[in-house]
Residue frames as qw, qx, qy, qz and C-alpha x, y, z in Angstrom:
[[0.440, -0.771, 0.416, -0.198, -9.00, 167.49, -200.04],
 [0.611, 0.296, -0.734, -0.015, -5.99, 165.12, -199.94],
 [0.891, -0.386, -0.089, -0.222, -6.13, 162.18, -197.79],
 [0.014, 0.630, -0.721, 0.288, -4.17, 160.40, -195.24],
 [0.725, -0.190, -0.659, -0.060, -4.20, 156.89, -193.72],
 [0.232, -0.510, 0.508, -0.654, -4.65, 156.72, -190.32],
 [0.490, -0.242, -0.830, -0.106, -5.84, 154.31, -187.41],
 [0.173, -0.416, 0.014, -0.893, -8.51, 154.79, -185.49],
 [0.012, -0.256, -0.867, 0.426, -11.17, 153.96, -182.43],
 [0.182, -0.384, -0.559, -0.712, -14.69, 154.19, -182.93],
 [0.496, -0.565, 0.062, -0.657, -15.66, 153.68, -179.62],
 [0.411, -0.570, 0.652, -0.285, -15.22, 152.14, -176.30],
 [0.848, 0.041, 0.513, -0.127, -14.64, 148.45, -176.55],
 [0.672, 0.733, -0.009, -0.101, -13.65, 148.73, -180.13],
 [0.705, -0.215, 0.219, 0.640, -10.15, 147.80, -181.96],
 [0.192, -0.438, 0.461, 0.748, -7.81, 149.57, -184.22],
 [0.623, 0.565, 0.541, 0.002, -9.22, 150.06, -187.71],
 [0.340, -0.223, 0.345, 0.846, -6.96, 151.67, -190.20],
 [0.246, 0.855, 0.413, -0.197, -9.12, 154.58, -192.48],
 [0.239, 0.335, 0.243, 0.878, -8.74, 157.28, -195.01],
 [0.055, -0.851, -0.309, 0.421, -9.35, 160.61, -193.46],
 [0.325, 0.828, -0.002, 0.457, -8.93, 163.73, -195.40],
 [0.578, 0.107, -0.385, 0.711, -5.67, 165.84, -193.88],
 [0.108, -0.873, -0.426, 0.212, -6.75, 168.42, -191.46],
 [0.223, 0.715, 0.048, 0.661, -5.98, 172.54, -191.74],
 [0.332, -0.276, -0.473, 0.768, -4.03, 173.79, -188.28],
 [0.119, -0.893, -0.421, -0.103, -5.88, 176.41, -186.80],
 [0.055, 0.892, -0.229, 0.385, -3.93, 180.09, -185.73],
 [0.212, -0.712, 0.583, -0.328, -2.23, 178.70, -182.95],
 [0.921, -0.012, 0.350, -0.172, -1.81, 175.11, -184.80],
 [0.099, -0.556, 0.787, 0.247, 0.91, 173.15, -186.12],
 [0.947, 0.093, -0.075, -0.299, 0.20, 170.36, -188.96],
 [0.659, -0.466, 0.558, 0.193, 2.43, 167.36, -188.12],
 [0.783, 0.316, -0.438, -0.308, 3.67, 165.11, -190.99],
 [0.765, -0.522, 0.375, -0.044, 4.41, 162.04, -188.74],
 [0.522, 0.535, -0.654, -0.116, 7.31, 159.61, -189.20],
 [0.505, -0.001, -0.827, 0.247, 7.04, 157.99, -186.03],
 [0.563, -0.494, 0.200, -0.631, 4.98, 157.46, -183.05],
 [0.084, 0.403, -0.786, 0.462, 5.34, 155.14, -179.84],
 [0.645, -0.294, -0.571, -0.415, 3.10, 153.04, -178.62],
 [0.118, 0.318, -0.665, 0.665, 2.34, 153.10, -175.05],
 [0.114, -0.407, -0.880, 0.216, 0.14, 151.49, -172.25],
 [0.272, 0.440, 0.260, -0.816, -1.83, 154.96, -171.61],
 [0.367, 0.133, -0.415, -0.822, -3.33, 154.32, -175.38],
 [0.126, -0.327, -0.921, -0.172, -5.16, 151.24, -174.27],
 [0.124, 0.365, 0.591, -0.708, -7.29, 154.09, -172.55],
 [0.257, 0.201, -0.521, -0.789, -8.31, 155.19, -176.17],
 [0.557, -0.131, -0.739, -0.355, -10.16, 151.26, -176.94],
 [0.108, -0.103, -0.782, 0.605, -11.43, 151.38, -172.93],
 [0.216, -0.699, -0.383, -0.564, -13.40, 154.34, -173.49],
 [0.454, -0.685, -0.568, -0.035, -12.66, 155.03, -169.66],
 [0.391, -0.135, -0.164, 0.896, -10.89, 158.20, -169.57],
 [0.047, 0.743, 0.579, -0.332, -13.20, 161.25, -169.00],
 [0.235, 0.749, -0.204, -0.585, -13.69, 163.65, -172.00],
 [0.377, -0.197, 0.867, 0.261, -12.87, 161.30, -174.08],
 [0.538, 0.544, -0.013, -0.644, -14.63, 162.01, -177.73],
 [0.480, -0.033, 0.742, 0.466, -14.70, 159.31, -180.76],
 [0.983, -0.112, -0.043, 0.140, -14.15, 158.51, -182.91],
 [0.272, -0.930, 0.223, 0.105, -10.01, 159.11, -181.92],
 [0.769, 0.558, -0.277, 0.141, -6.85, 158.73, -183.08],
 [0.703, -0.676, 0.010, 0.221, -4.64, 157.60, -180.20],
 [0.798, 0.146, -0.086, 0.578, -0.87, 157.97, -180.02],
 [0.414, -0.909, 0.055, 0.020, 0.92, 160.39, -177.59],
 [0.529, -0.535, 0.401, 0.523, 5.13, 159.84, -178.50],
 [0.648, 0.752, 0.092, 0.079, 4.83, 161.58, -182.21],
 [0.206, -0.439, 0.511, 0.710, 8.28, 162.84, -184.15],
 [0.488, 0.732, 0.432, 0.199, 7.68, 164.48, -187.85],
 [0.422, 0.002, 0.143, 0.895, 8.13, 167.19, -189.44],
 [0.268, 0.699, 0.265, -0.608, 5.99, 170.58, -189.43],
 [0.436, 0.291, 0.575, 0.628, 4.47, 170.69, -192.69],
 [0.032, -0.587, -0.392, -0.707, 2.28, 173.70, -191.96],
 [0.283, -0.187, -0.512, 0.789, 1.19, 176.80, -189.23],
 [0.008, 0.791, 0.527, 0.310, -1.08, 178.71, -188.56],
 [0.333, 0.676, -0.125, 0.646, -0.25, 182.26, -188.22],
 [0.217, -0.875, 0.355, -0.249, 0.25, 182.79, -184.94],
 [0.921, -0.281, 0.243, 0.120, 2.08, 179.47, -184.53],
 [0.661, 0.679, 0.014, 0.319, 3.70, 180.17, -187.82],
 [0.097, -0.916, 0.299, -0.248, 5.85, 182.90, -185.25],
 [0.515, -0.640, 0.562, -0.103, 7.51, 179.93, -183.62],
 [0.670, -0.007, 0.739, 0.073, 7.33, 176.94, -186.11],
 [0.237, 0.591, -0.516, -0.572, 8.42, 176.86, -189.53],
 [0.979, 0.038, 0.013, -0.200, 7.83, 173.91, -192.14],
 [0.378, 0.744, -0.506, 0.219, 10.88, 171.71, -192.00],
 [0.134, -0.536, 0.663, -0.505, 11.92, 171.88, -188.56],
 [0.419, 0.103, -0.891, 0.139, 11.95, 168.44, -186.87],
 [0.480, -0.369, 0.303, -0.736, 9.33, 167.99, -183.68],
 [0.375, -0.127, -0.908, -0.139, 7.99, 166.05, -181.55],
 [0.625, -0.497, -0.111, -0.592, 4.40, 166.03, -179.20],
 [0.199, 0.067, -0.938, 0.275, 3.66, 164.23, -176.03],
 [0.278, -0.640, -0.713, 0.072, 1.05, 164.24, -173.54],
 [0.232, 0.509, 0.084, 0.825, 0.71, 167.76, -173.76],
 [0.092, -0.456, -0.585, 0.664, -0.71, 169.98, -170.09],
 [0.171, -0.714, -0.314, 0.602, -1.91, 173.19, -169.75],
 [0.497, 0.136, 0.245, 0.821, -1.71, 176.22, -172.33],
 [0.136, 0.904, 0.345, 0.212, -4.06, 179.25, -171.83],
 [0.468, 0.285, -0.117, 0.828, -0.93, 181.07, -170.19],
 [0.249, -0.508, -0.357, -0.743, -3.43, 182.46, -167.43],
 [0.708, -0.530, -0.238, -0.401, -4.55, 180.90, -165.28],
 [0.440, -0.772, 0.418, -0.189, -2.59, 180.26, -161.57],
 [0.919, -0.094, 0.379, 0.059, -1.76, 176.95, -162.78],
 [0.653, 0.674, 0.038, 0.344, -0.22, 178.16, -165.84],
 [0.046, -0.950, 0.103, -0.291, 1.44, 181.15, -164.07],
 [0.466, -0.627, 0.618, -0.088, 3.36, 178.91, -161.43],
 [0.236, 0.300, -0.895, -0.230, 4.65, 176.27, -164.25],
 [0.482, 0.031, 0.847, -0.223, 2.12, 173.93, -163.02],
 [0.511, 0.189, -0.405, -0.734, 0.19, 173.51, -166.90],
 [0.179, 0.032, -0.983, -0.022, -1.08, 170.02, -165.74],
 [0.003, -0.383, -0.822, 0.420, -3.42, 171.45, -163.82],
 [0.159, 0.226, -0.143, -0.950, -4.87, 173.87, -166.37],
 [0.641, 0.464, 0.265, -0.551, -8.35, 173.94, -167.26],
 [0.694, 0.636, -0.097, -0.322, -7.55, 173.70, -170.93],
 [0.588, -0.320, 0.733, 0.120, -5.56, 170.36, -170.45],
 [0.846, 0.380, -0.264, -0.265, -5.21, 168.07, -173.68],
 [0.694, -0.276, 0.656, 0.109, -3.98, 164.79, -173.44],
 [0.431, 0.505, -0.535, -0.523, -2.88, 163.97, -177.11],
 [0.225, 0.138, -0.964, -0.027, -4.16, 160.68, -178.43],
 [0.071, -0.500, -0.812, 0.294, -7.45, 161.04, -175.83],
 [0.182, 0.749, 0.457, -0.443, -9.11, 164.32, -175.91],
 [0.423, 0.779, -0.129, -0.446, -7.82, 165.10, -179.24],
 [0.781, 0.613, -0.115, 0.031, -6.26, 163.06, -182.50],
 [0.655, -0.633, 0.379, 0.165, -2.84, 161.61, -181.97],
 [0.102, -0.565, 0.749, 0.330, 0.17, 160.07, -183.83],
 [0.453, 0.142, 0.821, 0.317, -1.19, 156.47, -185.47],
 [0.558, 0.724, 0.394, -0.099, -1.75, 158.46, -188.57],
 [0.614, 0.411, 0.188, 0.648, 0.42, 160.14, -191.30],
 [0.329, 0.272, -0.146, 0.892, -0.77, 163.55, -190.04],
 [0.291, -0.670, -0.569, 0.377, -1.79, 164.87, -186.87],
 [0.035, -0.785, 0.000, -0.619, -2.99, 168.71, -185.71],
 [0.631, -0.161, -0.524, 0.549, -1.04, 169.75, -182.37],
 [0.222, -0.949, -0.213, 0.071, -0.91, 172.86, -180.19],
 [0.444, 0.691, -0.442, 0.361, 1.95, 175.21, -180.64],
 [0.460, -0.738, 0.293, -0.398, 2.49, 174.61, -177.17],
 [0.905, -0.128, 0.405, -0.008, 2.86, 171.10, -177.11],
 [0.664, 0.704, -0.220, 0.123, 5.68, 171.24, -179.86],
 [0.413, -0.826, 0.332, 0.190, 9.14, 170.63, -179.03],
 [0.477, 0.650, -0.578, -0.126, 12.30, 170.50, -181.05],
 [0.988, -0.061, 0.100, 0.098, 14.11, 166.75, -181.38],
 [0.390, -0.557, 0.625, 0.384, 17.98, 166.29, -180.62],
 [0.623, 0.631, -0.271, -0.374, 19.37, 165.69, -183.67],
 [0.153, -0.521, 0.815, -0.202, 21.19, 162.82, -182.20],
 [0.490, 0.089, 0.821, -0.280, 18.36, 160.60, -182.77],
 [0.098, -0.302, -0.653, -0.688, 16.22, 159.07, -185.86],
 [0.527, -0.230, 0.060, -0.816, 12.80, 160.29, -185.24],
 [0.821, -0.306, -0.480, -0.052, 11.81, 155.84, -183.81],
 [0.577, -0.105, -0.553, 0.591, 14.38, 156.24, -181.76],
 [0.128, -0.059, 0.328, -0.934, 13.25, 159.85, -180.08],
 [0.507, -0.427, -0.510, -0.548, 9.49, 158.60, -180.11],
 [0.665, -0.394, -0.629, 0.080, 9.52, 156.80, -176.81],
 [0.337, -0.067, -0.271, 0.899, 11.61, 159.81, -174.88],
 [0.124, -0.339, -0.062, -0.930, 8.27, 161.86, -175.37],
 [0.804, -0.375, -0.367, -0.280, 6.50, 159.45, -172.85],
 [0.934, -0.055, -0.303, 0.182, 8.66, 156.61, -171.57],
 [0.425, 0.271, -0.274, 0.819, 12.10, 158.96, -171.24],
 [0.114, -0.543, 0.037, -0.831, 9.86, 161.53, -169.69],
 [0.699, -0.597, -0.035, -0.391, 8.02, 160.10, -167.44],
 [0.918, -0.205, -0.129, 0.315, 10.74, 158.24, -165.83],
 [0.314, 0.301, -0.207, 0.876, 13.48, 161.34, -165.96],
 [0.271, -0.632, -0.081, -0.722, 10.60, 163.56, -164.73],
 [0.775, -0.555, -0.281, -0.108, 9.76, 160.85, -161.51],
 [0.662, -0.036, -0.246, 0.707, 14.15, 160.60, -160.69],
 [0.224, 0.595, 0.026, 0.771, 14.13, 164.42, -161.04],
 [0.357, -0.516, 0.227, -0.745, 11.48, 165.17, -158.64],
 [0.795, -0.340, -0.449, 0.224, 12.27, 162.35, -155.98],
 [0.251, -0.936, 0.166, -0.181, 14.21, 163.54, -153.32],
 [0.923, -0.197, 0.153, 0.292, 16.87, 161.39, -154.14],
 [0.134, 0.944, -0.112, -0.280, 20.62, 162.99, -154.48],
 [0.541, 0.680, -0.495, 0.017, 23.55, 162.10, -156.36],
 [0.191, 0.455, -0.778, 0.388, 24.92, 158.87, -154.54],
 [0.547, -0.246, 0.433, -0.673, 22.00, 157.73, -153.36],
 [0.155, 0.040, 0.987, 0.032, 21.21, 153.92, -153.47],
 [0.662, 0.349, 0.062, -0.661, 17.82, 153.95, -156.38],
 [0.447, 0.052, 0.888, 0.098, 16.45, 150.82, -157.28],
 [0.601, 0.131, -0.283, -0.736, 14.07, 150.48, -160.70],
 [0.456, 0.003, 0.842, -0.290, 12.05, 147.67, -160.38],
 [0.687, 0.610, 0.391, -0.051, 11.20, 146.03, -163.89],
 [0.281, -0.325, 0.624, 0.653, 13.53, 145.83, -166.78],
 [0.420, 0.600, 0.678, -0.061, 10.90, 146.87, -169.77],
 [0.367, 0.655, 0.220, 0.623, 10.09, 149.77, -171.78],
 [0.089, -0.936, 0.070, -0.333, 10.19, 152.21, -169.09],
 [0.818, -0.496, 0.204, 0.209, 12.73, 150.26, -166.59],
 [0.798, 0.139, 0.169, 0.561, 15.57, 149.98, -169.44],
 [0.114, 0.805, 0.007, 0.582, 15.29, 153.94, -169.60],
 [0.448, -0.875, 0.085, -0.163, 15.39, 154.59, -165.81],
 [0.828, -0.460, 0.144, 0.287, 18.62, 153.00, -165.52],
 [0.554, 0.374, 0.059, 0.741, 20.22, 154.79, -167.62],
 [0.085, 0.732, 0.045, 0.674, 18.91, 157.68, -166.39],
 [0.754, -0.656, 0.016, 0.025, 19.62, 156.69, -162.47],
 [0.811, -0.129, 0.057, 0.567, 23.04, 156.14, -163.42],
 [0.324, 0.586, 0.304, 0.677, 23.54, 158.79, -165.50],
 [0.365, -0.786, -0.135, -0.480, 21.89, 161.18, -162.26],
 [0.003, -0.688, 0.563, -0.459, 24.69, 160.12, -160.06],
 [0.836, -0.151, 0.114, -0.515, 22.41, 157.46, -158.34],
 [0.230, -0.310, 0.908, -0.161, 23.92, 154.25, -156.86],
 [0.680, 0.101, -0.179, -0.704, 21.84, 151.97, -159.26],
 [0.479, 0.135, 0.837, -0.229, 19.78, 148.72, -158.34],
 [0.290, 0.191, -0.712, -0.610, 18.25, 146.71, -160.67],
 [0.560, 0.014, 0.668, -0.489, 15.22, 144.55, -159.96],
 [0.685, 0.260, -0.569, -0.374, 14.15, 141.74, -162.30],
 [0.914, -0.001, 0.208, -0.347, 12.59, 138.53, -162.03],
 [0.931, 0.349, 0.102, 0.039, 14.96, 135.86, -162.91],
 [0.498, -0.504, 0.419, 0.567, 18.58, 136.04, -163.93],
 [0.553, 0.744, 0.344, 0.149, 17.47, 136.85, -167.79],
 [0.336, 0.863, 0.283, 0.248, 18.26, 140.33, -167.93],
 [0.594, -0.701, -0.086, 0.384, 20.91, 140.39, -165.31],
 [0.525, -0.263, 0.181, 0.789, 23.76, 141.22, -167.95],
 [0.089, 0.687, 0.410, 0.593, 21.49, 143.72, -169.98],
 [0.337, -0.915, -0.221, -0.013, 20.54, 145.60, -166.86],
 [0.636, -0.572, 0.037, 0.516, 24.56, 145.65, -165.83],
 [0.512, 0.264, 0.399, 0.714, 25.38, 147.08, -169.53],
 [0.045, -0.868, -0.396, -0.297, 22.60, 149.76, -169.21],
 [0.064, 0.663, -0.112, 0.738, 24.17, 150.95, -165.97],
 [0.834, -0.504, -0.104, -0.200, 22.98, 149.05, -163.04],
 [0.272, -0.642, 0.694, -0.177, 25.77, 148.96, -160.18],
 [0.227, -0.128, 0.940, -0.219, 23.93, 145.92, -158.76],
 [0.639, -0.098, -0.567, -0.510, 21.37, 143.43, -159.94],
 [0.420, -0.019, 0.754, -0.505, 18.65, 141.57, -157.27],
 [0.137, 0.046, -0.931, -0.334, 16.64, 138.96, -158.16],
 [0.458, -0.262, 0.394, -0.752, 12.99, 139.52, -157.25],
 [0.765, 0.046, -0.534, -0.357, 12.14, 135.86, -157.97],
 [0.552, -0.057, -0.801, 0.225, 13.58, 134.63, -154.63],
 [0.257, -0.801, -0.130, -0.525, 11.60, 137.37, -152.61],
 [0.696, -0.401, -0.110, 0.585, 14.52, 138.38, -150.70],
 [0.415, 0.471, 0.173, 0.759, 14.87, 141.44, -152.72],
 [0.259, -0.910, 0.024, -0.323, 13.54, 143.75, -149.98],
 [0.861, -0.425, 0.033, 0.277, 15.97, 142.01, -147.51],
 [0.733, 0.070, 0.124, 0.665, 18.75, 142.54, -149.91],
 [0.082, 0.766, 0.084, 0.632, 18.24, 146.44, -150.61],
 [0.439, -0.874, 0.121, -0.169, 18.59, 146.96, -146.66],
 [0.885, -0.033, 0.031, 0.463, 21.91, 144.77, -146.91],
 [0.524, 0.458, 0.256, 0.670, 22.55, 147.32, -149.14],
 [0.182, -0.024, -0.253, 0.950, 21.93, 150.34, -146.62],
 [0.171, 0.635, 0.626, -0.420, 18.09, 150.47, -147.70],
 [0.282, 0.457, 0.474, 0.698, 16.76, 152.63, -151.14],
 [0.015, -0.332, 0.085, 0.939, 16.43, 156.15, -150.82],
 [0.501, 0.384, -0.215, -0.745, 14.27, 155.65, -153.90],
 [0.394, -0.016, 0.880, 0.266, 12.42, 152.53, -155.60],
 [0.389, 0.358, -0.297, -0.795, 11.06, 153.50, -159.00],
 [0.552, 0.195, 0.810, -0.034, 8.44, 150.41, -159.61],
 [0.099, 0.384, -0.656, -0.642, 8.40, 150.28, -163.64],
 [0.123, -0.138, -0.974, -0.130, 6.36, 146.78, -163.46],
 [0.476, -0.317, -0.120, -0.812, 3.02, 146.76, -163.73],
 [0.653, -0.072, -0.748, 0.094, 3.08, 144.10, -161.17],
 [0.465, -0.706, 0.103, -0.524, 1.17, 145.05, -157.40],
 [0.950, -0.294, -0.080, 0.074, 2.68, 141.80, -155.35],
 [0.720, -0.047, -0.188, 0.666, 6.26, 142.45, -156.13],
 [0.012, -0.674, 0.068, -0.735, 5.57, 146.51, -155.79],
 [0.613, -0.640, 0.102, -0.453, 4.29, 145.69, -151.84],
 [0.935, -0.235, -0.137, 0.229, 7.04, 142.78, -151.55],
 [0.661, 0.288, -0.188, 0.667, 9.67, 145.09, -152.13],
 [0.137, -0.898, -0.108, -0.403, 8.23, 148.41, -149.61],
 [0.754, -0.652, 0.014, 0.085, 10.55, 146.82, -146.80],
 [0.719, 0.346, 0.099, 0.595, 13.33, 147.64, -149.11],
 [0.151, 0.830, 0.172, 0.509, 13.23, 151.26, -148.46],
 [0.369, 0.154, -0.473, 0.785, 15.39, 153.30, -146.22],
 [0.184, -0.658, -0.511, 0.522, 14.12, 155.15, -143.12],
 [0.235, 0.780, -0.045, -0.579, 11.92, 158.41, -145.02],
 [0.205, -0.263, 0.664, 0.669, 12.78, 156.51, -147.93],
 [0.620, 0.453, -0.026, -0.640, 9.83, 156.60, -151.56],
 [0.485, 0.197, 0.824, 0.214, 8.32, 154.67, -153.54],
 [0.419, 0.529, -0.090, -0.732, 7.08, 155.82, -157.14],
 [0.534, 0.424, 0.729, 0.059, 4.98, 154.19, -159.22],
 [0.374, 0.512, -0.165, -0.756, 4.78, 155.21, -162.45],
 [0.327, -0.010, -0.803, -0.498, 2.83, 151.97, -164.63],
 [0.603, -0.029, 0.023, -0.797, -0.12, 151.12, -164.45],
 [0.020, -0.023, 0.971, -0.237, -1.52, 147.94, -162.35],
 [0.546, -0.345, -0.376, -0.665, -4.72, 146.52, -161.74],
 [0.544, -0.284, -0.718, 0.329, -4.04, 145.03, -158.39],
 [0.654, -0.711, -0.233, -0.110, -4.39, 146.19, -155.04],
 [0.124, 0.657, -0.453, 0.589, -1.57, 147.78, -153.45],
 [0.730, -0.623, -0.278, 0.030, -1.10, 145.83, -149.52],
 [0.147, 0.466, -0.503, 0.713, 0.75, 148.37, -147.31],
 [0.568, -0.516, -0.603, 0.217, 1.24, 147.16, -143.92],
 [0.191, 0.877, 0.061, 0.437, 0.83, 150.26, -141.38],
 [0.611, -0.676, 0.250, 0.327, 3.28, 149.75, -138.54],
 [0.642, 0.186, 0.208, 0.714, 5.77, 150.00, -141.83],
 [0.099, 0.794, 0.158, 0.578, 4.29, 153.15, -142.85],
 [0.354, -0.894, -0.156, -0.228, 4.39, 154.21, -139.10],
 [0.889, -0.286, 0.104, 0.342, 7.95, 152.53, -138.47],
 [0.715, -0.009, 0.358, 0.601, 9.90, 153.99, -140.95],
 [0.210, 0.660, 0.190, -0.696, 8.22, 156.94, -142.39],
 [0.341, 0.002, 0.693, 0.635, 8.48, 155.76, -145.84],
 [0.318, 0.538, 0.020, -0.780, 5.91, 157.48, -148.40],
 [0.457, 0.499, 0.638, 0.368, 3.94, 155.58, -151.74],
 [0.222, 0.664, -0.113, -0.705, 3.62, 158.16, -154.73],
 [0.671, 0.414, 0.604, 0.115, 2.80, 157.96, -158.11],
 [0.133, -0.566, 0.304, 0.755, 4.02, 160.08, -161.22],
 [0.554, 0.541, 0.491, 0.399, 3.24, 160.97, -164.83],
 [0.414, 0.878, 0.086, 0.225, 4.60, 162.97, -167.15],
 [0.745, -0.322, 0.104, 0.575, 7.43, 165.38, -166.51],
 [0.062, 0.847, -0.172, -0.499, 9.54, 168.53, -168.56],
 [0.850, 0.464, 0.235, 0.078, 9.34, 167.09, -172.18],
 [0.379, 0.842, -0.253, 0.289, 12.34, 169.47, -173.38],
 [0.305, -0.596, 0.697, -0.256, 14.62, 168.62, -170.11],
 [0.824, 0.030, 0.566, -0.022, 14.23, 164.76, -170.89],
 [0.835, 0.359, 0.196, 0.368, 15.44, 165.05, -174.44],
 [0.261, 0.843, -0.433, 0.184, 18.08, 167.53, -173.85],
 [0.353, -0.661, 0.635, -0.185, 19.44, 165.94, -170.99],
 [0.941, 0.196, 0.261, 0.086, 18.69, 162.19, -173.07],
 [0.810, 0.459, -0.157, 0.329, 21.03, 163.22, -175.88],
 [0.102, -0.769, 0.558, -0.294, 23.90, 165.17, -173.57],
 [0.586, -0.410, 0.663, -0.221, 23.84, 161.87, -171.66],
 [0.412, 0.230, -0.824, -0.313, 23.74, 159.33, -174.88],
 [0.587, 0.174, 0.684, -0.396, 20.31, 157.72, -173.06],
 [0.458, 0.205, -0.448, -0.739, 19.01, 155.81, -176.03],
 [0.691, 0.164, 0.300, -0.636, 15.78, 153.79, -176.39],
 [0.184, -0.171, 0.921, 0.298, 15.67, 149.97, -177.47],
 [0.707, 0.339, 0.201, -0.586, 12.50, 149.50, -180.20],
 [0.455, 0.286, 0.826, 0.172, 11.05, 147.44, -182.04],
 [0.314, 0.308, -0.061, -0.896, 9.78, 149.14, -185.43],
 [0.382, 0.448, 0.806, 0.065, 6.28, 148.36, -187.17],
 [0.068, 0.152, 0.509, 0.844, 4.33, 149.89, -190.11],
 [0.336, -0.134, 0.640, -0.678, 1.76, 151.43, -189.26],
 [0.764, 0.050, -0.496, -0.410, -0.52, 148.70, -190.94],
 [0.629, -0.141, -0.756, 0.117, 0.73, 145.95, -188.77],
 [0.181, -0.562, 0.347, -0.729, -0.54, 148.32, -185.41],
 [0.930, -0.284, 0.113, -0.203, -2.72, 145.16, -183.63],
 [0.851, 0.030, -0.329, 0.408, 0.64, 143.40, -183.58],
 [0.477, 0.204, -0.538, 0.665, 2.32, 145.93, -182.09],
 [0.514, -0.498, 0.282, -0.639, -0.16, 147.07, -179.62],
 [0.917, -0.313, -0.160, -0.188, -0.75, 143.48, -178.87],
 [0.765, 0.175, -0.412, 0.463, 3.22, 142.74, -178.30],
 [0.004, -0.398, 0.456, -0.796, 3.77, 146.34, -176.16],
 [0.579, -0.419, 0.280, -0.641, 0.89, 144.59, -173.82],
 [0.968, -0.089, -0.212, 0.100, 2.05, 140.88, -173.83],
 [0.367, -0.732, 0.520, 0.244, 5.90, 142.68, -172.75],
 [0.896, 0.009, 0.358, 0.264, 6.85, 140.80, -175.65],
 [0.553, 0.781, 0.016, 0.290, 8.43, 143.70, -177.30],
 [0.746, -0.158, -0.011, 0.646, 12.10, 144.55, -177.29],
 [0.057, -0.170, -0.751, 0.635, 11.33, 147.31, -175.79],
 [0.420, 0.489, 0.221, -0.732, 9.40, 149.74, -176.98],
 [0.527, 0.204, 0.751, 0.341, 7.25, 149.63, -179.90],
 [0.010, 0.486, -0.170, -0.857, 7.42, 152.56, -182.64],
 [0.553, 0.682, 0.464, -0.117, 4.82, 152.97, -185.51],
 [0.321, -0.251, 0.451, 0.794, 6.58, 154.34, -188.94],
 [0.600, 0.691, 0.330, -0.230, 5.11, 155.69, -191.81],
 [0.745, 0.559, 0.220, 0.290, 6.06, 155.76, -195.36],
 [0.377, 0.771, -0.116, 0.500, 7.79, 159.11, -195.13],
 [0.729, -0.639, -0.124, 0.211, 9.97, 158.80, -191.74],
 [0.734, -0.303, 0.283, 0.538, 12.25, 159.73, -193.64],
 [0.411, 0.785, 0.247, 0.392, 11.70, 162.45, -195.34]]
């Protein structure tokens, strides 16, 4: 059998460890990747946690693949050809059955897979996918650049989408990062009267280039103050994994205006409830999104992802930069043949 390099978890607590595995064989209604790129994102530290339920090692994380199909099994074979360009995310639902399936909801299907956690992900050369979870890649992009759009892009398009926020409304993102530098584009881009939020005056002319109407400083915590100057947000999309400035900014929000959270924090969340009872405002949280409506509507709208690329040999650097924020933004694994 030929081999592949790959990197892997052995088990909870454990790091990265780079291995020779032999290549797997898709099953009937399997697709074999050849990767060229894959994204690196906070959900894989759940991989070296060990606390995500179902969770088998030992596992190959990575959840924002692009490649090429090198191989199908025959009933996949009906929809995927080798050649053809793809990419995977966090993948829902597929038995095509059940009530969840039936009413688009595949998140909640039984026969969920989370790529990267309950099955074999991207930091390797070649991965085994569901046809389901397949989706063509705009040809607008190299395959580093479309990695992060099968996460990052998504989950941020997917939260704007299904806010209740319409064209003209005053939406703030809060955090200028790997998923913040996307949502402004895609707030602007969605019609959306866009606020910036960032610590500091750093990023003020990066945020205004992206797309940001206006830029607030949350470093003089006045930034809720200033958003009701501003008529009050309709929407604040909190990007930062940061609980203090997520609960400094809730008085920002318009009467019946949302909050969505889509990064992971380890604080404590302090809503006061005469706000909650004052204003009707509403906390929510989001993941994921329509993987195929995030990169059509990325390349139609020229949204494009700032990375950093690594080999995938040097992965403890870039896992260790995407969780210091010290990467510019995201950070994309390559392999030898990205470019085939």
């Amino acid at each position: 059998m030929k081999k592949m390099k790959a990197v892997q978890v052995s088990g909870p607590g454990a790091q990265f460890e780079i291995v020779e595995r032999e290549i797997p064989e898709p099953g009937e209604n399997e697709v074999l990747i050849r990767v060229q790129a894959c994204g690196i994102c906070h959900g894989d530290a759940l991989a070296l946690q060990g606390n995500y339920p179902g969770l088998k090692y030992p596992i190959i994380p990575g959840h924002e693949v692009v490649g090429m199909i090198a191989s199908s099994g025959a009933q996949a074979a009906v929809f995927w050809r080798p050649g053809q360009r793809v990419g995977v995310g966090w993948h829902g639902g597929h038995c095509g059955q059940c009530v969840a399936c039936q009413r688009g909801d595949s998140w909640n299907c039984p026969q969920w897979l989370i790529t990267g956690l309950s099955c074999d992900g991207g930091y390797a050369e070649y991965m085994i996918t569901r046809q389901e979870a397949v989706y063509s890649i705009p040809e607008e992009y190299s395959s580093a650049q479309a990695a992060p759009l099968l996460c990052a892009g998504n989950t941020v398009f997917g939260a704007l989408k299904n806010s209740t926020a319409k064209g003209g409304d005053l939406v703030a993102v809060a955090g200028i990062g790997g998923l913040g530098h996307l949502a402004i584009q895609y707030a602007r881009k969605l019609g959306y009267k866009t606020v910036a939020l960032s610590r500091g005056q750093d990023k003020k002319a990066l945020a205004l280039k992206l797309g940001a109407h206006i830029f607030l400083d949350t470093s003089t915590d006045q930034a809720g103050a200033e958003l009701q100057k501003l008529g009050g947000a309709h929407l604040i999309l909190c990007t930062a994994p940061d609980s203090k400035l997520i609960s400094a900014l809730l008085p920002g929000l318009a009467r019946a205006g949302k909050m969505m959270i889509v990064s992971f924090s380890q604080g404590m969340l302090e809503i006061p409830h005469n706000l909650l009872l004052g204003t009707a405002i509403s906390v929510s949280g989001w993941v994921g999104g329509r993987v195929d409506e995030a990169l059509h509507f990325s390349a139609l709208a020229g949204i494009t992802p700032m990375i950093e690329e690594f080999p995938l040999e040097r992965v403890n650097e870039a896992f260790k930069k995407m969780i210091d924020s010290a990467v510019h933004f995201r950070a994309v694994l390559t392999m030898g043949h990205q470019h085939d």
